[in-house]
DOZAZA-870737 format. One line per 10 residues: number of its first residue (from 1); their letters; for each residue x negated, y, z negated of N, C-alpha, C, CB. Coordinates in steps of 0.1 Angstrom, whole numbers. Glycine has a CB too. Layout:
<rs>
NUM> a> X/Y/Z/X/Y/Z/X/Y/Z/X/Y/Z  ...
</rs>
This chain:
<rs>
1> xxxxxxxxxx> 468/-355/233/460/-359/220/445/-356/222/463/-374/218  440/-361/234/423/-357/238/420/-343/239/419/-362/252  429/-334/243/429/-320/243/433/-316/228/437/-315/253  442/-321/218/437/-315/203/430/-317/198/441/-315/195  424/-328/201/407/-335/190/401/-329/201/402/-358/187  396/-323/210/384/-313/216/389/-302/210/382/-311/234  396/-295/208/400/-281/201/396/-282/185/417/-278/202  401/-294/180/394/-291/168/379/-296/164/403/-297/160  374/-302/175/358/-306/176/352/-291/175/353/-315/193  357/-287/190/351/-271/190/354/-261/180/354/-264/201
11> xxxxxxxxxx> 365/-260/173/366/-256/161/353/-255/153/374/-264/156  352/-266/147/346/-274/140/333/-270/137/346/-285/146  327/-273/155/313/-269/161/313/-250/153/313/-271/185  318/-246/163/321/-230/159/320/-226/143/339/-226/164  327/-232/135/320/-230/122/312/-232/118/322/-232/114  307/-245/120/293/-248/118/281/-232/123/290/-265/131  281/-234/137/273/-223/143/276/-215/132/277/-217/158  287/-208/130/289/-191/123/282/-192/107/311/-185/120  283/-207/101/274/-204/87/260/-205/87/277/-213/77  256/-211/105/246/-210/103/239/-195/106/243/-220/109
21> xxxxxxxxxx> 243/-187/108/244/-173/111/242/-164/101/255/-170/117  232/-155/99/230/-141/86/247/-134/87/214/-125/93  251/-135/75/260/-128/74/258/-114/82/262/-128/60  250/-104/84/251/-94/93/250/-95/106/244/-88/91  249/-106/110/251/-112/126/264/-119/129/240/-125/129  273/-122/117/285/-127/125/293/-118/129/292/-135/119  304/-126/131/315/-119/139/325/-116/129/322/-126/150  336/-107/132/345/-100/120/351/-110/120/355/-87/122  352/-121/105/360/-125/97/351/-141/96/377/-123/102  345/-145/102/332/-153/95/332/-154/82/319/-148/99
31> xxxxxxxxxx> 327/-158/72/316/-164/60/307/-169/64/320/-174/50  295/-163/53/280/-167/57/278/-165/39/269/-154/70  267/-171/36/261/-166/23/252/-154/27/251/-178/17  254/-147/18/247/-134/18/234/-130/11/256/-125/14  223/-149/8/213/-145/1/199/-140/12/211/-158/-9  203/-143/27/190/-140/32/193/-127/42/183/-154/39  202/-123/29/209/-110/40/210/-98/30/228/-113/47  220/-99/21/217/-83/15/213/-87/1/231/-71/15  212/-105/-3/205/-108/-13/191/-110/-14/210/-117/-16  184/-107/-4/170/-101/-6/169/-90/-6/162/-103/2
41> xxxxxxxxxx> 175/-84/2/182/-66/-1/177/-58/-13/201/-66/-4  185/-69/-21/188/-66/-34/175/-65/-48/199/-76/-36  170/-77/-43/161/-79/-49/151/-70/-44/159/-91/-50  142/-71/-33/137/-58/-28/135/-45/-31/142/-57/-20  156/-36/-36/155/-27/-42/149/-27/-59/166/-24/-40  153/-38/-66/152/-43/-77/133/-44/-81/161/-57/-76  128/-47/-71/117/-46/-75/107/-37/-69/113/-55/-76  111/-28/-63/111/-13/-57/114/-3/-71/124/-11/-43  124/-8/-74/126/0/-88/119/-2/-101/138/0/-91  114/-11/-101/98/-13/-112/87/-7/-104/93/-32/-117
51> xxxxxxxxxx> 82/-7/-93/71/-3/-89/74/18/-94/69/-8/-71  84/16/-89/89/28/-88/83/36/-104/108/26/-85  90/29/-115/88/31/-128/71/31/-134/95/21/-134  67/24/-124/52/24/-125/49/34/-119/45/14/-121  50/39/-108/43/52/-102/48/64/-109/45/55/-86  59/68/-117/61/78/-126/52/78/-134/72/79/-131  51/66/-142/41/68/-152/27/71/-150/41/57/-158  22/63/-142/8/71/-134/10/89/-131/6/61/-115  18/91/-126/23/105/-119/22/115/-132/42/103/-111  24/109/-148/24/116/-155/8/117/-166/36/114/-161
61> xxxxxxxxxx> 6/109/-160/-10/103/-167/-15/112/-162/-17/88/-163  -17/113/-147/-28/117/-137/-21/136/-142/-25/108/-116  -9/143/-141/-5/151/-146/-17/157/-158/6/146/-150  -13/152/-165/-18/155/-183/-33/152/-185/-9/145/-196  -43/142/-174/-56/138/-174/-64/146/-169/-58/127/-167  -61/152/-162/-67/157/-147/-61/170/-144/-63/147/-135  -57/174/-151/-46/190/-146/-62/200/-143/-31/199/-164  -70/200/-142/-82/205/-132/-84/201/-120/-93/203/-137  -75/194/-113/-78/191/-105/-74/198/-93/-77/180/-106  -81/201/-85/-78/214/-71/-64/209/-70/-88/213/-52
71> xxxxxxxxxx> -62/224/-61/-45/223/-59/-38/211/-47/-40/242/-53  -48/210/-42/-39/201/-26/-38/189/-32/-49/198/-9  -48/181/-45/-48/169/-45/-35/170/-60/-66/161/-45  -33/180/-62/-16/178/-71/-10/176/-61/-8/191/-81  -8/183/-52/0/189/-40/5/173/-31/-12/201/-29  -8/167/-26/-6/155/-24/-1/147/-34/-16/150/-20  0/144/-45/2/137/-54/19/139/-57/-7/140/-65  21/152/-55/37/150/-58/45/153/-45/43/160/-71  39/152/-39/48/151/-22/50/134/-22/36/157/-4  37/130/-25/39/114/-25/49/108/-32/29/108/-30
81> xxxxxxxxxx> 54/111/-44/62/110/-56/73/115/-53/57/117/-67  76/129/-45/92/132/-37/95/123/-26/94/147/-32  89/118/-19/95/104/-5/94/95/-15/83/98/11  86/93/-24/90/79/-29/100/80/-37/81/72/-35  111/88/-42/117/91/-49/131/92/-39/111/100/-56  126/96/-26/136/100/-17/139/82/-15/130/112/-2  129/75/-9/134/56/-4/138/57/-14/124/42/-1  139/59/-26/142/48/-38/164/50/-36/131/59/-61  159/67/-33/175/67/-34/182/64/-21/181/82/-39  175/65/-10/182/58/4/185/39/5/170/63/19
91> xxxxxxxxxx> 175/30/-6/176/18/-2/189/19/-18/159/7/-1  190/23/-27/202/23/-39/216/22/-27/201/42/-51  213/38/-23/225/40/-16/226/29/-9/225/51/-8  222/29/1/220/11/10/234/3/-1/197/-1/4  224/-6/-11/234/-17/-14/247/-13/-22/226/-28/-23  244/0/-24/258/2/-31/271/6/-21/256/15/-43  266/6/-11/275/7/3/281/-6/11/265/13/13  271/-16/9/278/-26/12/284/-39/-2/268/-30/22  279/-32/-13/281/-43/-21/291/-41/-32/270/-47/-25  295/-22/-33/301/-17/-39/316/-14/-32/292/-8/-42
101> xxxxxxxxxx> 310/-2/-23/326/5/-14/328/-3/-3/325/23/-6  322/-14/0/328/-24/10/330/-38/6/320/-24/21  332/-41/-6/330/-53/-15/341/-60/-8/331/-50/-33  339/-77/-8/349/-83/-2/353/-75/16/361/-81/-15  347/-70/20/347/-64/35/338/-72/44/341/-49/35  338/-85/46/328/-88/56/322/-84/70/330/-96/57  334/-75/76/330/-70/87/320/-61/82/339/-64/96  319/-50/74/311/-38/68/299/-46/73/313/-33/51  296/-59/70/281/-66/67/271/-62/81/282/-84/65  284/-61/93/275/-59/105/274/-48/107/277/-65/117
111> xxxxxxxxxx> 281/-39/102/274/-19/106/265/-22/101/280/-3/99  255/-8/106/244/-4/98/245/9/97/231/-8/103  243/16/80/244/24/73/238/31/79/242/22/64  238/46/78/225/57/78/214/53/70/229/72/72  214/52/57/205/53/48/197/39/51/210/56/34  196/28/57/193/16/56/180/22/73/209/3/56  187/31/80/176/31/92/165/49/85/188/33/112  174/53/77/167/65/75/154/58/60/181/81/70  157/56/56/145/47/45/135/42/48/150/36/38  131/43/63/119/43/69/111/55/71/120/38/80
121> xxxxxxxxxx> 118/64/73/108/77/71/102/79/60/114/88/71  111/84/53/98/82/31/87/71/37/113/68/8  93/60/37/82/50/43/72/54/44/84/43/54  72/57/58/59/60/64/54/77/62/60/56/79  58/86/62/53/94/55/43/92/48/59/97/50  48/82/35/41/79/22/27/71/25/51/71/12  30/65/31/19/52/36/9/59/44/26/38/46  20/70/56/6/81/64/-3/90/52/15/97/76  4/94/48/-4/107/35/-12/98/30/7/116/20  -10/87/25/-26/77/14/-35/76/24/-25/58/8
131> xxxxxxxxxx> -34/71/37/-39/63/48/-50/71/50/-29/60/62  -44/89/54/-47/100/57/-59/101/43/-32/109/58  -53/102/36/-66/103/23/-76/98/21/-64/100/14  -73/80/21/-86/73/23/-96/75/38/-83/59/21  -88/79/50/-94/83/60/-106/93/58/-84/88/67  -100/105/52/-108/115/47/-121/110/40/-99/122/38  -120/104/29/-131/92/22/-141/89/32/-124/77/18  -133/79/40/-143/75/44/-151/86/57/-139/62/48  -146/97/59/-156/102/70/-166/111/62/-147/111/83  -165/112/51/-177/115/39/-182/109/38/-177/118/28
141> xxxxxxxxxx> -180/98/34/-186/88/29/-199/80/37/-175/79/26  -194/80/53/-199/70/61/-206/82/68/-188/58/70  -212/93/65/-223/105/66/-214/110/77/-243/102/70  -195/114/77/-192/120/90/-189/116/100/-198/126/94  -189/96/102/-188/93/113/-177/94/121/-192/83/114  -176/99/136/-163/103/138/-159/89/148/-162/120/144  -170/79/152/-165/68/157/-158/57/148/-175/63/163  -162/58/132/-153/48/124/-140/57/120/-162/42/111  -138/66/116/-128/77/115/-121/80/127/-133/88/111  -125/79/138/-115/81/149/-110/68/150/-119/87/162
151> xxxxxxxxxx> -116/57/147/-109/46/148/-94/42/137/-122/36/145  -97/47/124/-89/44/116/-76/55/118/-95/43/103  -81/66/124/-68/79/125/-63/73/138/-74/100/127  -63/68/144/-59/63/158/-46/53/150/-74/52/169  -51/41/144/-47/31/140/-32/40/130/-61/21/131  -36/55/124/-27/54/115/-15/65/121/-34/57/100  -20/72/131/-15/81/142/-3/70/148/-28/86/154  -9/60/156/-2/51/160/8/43/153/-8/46/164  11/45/142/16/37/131/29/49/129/4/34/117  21/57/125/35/66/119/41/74/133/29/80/104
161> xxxxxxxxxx> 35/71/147/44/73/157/53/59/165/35/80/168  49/48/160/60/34/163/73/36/153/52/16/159  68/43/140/76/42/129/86/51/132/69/45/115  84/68/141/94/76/136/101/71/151/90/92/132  95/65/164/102/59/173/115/46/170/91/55/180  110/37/160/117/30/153/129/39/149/110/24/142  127/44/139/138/58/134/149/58/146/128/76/132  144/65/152/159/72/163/157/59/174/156/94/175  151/48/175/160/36/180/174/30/171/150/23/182  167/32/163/176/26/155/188/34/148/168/20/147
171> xxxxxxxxxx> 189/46/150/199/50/145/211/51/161/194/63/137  204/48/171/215/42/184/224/35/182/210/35/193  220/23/174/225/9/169/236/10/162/215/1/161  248/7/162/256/5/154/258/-8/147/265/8/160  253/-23/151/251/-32/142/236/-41/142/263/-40/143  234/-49/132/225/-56/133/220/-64/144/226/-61/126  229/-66/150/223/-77/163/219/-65/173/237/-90/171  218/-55/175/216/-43/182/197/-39/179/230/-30/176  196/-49/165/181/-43/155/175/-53/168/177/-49/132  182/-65/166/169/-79/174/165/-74/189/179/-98/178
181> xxxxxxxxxx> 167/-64/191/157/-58/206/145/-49/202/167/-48/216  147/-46/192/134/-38/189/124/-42/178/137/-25/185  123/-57/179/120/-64/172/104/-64/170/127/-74/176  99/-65/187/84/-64/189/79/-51/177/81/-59/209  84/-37/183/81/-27/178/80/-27/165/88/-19/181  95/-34/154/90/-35/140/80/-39/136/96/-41/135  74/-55/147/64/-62/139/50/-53/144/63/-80/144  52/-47/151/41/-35/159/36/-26/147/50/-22/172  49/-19/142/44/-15/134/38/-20/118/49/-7/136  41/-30/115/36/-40/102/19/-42/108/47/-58/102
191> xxxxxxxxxx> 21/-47/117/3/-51/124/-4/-39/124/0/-56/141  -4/-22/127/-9/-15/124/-13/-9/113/-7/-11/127  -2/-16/106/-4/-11/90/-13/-22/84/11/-9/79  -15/-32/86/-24/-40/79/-37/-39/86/-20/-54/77  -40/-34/102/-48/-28/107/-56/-14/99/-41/-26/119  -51/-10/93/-58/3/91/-58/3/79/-52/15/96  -53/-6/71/-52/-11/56/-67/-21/53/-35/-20/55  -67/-30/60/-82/-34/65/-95/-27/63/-82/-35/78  -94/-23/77/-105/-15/81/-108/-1/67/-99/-9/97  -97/6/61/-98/16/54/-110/3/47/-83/23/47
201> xxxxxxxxxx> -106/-4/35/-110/-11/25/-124/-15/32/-99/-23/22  -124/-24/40/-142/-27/44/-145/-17/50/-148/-39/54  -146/-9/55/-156/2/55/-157/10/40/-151/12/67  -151/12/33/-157/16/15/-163/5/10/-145/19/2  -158/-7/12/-169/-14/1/-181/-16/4/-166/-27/-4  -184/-16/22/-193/-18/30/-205/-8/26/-187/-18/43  -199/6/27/-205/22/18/-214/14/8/-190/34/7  -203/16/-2/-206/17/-17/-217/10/-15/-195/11/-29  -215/-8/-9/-229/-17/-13/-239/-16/-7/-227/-31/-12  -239/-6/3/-251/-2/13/-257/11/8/-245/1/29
211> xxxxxxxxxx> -252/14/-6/-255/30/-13/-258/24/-23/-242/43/-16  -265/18/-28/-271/11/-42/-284/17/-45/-272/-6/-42  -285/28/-56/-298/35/-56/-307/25/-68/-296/54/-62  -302/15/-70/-315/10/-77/-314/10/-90/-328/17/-74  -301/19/-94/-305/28/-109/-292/16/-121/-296/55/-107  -294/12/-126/-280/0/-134/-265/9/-129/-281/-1/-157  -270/18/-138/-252/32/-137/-249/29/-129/-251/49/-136  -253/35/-117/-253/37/-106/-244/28/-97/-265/39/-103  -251/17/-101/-250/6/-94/-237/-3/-98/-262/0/-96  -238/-2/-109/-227/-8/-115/-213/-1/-114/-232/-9/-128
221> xxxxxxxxxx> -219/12/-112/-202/24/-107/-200/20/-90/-206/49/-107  -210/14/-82/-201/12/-74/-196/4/-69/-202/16/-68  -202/-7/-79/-196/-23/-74/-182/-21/-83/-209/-41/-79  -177/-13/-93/-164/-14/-98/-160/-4/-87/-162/-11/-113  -167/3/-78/-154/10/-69/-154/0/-58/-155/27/-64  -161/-5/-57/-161/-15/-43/-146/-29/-51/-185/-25/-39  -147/-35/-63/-135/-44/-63/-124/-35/-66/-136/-56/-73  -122/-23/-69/-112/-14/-72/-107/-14/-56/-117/1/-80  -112/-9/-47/-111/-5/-32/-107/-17/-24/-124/0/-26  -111/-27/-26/-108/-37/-24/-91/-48/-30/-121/-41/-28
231> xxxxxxxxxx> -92/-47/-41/-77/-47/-50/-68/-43/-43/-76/-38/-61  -68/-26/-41/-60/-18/-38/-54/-21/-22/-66/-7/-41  -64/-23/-17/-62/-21/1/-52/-35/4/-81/-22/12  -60/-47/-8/-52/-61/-6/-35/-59/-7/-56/-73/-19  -35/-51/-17/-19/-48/-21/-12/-49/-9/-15/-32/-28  -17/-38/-2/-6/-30/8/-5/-40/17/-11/-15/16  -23/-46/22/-19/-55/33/-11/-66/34/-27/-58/38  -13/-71/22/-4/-85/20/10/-80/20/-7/-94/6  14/-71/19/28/-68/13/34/-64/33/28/-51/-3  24/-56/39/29/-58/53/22/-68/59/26/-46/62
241> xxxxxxxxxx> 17/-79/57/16/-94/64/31/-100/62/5/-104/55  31/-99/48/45/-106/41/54/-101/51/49/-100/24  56/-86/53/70/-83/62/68/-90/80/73/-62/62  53/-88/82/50/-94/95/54/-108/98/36/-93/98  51/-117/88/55/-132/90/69/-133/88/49/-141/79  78/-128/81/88/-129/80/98/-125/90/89/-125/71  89/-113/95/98/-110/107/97/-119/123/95/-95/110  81/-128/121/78/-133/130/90/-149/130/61/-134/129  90/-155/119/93/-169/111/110/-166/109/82/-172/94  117/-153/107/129/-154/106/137/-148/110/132/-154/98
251> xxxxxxxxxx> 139/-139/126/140/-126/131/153/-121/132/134/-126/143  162/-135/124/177/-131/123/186/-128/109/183/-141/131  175/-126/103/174/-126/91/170/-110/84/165/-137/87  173/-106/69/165/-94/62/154/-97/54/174/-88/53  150/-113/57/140/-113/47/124/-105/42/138/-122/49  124/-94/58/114/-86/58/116/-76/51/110/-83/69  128/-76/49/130/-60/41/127/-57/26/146/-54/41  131/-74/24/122/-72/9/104/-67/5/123/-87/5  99/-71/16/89/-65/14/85/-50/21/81/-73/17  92/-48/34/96/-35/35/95/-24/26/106/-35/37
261> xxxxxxxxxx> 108/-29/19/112/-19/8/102/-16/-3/124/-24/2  95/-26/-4/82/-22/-16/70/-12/-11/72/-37/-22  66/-17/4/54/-11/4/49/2/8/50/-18/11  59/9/9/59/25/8/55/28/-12/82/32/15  60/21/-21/59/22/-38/41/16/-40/72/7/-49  42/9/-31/27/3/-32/12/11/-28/29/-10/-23  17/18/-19/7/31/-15/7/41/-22/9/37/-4  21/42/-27/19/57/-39/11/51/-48/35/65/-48  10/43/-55/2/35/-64/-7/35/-66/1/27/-63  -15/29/-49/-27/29/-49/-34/42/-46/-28/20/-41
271> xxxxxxxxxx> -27/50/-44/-34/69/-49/-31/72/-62/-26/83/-42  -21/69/-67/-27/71/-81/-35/71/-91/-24/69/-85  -30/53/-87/-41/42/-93/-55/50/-92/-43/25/-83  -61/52/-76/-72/59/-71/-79/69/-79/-68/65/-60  -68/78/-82/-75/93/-88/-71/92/-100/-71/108/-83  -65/84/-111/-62/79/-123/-77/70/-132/-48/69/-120  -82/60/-118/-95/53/-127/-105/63/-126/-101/38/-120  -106/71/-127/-122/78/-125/-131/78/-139/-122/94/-120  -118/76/-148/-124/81/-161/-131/64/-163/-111/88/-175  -126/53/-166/-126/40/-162/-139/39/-155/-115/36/-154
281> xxxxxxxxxx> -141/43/-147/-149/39/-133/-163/45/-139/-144/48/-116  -160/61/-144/-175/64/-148/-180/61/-157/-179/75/-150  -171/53/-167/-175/49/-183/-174/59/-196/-191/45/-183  -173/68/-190/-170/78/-202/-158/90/-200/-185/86/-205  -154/98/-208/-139/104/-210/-145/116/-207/-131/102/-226  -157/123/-210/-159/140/-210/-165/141/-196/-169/147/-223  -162/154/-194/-164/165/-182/-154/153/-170/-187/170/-178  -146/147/-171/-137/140/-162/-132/150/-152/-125/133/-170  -131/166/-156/-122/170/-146/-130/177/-133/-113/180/-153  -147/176/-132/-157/177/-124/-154/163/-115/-171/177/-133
291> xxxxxxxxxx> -146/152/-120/-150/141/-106/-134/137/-99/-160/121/-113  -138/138/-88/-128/131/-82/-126/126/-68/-119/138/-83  -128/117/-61/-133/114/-50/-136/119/-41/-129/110/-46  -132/130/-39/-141/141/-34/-152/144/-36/-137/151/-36  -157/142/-45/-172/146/-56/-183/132/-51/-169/144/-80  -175/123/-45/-188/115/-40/-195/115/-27/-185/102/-41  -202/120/-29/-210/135/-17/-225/129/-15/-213/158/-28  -230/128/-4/-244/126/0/-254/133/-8/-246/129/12  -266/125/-10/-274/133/-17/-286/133/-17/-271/134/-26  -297/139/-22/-312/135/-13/-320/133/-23/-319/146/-1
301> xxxxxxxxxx> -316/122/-37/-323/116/-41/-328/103/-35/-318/115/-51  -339/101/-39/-346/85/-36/-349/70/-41/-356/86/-36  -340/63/-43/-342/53/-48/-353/48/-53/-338/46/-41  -350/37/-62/-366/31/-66/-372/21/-56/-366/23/-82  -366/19/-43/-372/13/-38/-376/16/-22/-365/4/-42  -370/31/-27/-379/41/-15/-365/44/-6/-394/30/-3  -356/36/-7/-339/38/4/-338/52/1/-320/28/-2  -331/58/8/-326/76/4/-308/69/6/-334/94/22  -305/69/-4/-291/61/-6/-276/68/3/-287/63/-25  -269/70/8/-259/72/12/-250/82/5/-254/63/12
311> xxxxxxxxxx> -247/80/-10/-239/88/-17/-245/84/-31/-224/85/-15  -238/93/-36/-238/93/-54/-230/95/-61/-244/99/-60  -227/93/-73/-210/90/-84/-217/105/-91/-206/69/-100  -223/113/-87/-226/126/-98/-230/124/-107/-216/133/-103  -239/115/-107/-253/111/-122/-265/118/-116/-259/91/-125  -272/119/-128/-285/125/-129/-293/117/-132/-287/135/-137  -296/115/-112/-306/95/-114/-321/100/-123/-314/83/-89  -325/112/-124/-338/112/-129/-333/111/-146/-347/126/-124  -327/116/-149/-326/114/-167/-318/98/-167/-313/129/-177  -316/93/-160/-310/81/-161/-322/74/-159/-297/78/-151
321> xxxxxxxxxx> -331/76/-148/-342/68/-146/-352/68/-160/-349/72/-133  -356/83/-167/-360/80/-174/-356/74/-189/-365/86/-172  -344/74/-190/-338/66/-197/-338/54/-197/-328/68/-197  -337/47/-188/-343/29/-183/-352/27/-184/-343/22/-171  -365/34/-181/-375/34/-184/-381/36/-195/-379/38/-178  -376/43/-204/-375/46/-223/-372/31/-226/-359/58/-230  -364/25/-223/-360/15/-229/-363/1/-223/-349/17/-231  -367/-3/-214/-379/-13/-214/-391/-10/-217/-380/-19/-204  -400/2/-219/-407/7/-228/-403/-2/-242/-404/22/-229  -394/6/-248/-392/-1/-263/-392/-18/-265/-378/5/-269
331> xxxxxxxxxx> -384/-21/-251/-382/-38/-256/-398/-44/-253/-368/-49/-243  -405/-36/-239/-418/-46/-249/-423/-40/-256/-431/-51/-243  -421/-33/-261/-433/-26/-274/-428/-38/-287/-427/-4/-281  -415/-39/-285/-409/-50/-297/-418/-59/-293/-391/-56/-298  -417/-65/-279/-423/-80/-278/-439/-82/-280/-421/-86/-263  -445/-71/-282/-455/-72/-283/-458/-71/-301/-461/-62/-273  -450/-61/-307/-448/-64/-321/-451/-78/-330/-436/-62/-321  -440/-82/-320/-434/-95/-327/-443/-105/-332/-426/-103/-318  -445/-108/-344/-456/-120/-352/-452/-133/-340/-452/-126/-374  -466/-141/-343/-462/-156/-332/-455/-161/-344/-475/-170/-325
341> xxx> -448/-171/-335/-442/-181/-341/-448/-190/-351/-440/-188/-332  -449/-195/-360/-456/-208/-370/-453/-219/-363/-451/-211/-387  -459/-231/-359/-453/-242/-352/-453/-249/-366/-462/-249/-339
</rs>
């Protein structure tokens, strides 16, 4: 009798343990709920596929806005647009593999798919090529420096070499519990990406507000590229914090993949976004196809307060200056006009 009530104690125990377990961690023929497993999955792709819908639309904006624009930065633009087009269809494939042709299959839950370890490449690719771009920025920007630029190409070098190392570990693996050893490395590479995602962002806004020639325009174009730059860079990083905590706070779990899965959509974005505001940014619609971040180039005008500024948005600070100066001219000429008051 004491030996069937311990059998069915341990029983007992034993199920307990297995629900407490990610459905892709148990053992063949377990139940688990499958919401912090391929039901973030799911959602993940789901809202991967609105970002997704958003970067086409940008992709066709920037197309038909801008079709003067040099050949590499189309070139970049729709390479970016084919990986992201490529994840979109490796994380699809993903759930329709386990949720479709293995439906009711609960062992399926602990393989891991090709397309679920290959959907990191597009990834990073995509995230290297922006990274790579704003890199470029900033070693113009910051007069060439190759100590802040070697700093950030290091950070993004190192990133997309943990990432393609990730890649062929992980295609060793035949199930999920095989992922929890290379666990460090995943969060390795989440911390470089919000590393260089960082640093990109304050070193531009740092620029821009240290390049203030004195002039309103001027000025006022680069404090809207400094919270534009700033916006943008927040995107990415929060979205690889999000996967960093998650992987730190739940490491037996998919809950990182939900953010995973976006933040490769979130960098094509934020290049679009990028070369999409210029028109926005300068305030006016004509000769647009003369600017493009490239065009913000050092220059050896002189401020009104004697600084020799850093860079310039491609205004003509002297007809702008004497334009400001035309017109407080006029406002006191009014104030001097003006009859007194009658008390």
């Amino acid at each position: 009798m004491r030996l069937r009530v311990h059998f069915q104690l341990h029983s007992l125990f034993s199920q307990v343990f297995a629900m407490m377990l990610p459905a892709t961690l148990q053992s063949p023929g377990e139940q688990s709920p499958l919401d912090n497993t391929m039901g973030v999955m799911l959602i993940g792709v789901i809202v991967s596929a609105v970002l997704y819908g958003v970067s086409i639309g940008q992709t066709l904006y920037y197309y038909t806005t801008y079709s003067k624009d040099a050949w590499y930065l189309k070139l970049l633009v729709a390479t970016t647009v084919f990986f992201d087009t490529l994840h979109l269809i490796f994380i699809t494939q993903t759930m329709y593999h386990y949720l479709i042709l293995n439906y009711y299959k609960p062992t399926a839950l602990t393989h891991i798919v090709w397309s679920v370890v290959m959907e990191a490449l597009p990834t990073g690719v995509t995230g290297a090529l922006v990274q790579c771009f704003y890199t470029y920025r900033v070693y113009h920007l910051s007069k060439k420096s190759i100590v802040l630029t070697g700093v950030i190409l290091l950070l993004v070098i190192g990133n997309a070499g943990c990432g393609t190392g990730w890649v062929i570990l992980a295609m060793f693996e035949k199930s999920y519990t095989g992922l929890l050893d290379i666990n460090a490395l995943t969060m390795t590479i989440n911390a470089l990406s919000v590393g260089a995602d960082v640093l990109i962002s304050l070193s531009l806004c740092i620029i821009f507000q240290t390049s203030k020639t004195g002039f309103r325009r001027s000025d006022s174009m680069l404090t809207k590229l400094t919270i534009f730059f700033m916006n943008t860079g927040l995107a990415t990083s929060m979205c690889a914090i999000g996967s960093l905590v998650s992987l730190a706070a739940s490491p037996n779990s998919l809950i990182y993949a939900l953010w995973y899965f976006c933040i490769g959509r979130l960098y094509a974005n934020s290049l679009l976004a990028a070369l999409n505001a210029r028109n926005i940014i300068r305030g006016r619609t004509e000769d647009v196809d003369e600017i493009s971040l490239q065009t913000v180039t050092p220059m050896s005008h002189v401020s009104s307060d004697g600084r020799t500024p850093n860079i310039s948005i491609r205004i003509d600070t002297r007809q702008q200056y004497d334009a400001e100066m035309a017109l407080e001219r006029k406002e006191a000429s009014s104030m001097i006009k003006r009859p007194p008051s009658v008390a």
